[in-house]
C-alpha positions as CSV (number, residue, x, y, z in Angstrom):
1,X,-209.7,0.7,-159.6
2,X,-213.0,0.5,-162.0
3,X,-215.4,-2.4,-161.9
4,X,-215.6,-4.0,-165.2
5,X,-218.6,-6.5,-166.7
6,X,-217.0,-8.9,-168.5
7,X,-219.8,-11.2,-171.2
8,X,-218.6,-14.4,-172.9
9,X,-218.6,-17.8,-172.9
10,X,-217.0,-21.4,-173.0
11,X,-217.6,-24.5,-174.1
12,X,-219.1,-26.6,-171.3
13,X,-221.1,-30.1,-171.2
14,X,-224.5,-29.6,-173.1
15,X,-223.2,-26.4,-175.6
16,X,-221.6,-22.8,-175.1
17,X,-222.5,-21.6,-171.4
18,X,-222.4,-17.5,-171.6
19,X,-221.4,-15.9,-168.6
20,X,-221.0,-12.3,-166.9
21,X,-218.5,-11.9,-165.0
22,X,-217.6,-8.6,-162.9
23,X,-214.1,-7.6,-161.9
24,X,-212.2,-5.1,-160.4
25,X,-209.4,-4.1,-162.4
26,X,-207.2,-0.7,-163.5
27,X,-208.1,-1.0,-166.9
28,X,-210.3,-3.4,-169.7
29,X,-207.1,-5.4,-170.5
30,X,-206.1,-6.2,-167.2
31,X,-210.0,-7.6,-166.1
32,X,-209.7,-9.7,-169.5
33,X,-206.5,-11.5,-168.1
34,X,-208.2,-12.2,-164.3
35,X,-211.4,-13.6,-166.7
36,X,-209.1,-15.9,-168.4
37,X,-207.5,-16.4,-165.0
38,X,-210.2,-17.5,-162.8
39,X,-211.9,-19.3,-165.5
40,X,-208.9,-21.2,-166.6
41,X,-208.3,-21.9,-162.6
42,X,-212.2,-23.1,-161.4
43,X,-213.1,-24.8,-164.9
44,X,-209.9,-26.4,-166.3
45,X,-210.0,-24.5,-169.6
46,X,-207.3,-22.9,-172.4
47,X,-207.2,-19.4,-172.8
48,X,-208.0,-20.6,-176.1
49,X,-211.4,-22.4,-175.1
50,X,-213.2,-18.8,-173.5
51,X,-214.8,-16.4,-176.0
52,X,-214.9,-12.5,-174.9
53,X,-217.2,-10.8,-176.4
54,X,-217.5,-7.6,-174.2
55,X,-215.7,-5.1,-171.6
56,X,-217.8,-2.9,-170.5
57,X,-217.2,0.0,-167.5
């Protein structure tokens, strides 16, 4: 398995907060989904509500 950066962000208290995120996965669309995962599961948020802008190797 690769380790994939992952840059976004999500709307939090005082504005957008950006993150970077990195995550072992087998391939780009996989680490999106464990993103969307762990965010959705430690911050309480909708797939909907977190902004990807970048997958990088």
């Amino acid at each position: 398995m690769s380790t994939y950066t992952v840059r976004g962000s999500f709307p939090a208290r005082d504005g957008p907060q950006q993150f970077e995120k990195e995550v072992e996965a087998p391939n780009e669309n996989v680490a999106e989904e464990r993103v969307y995962s762990d965010f959705g599961s430690q911050h309480n948020l909708k797939r909907t509500q977190i902004t990807i802008e970048e997958v990088a190797a």
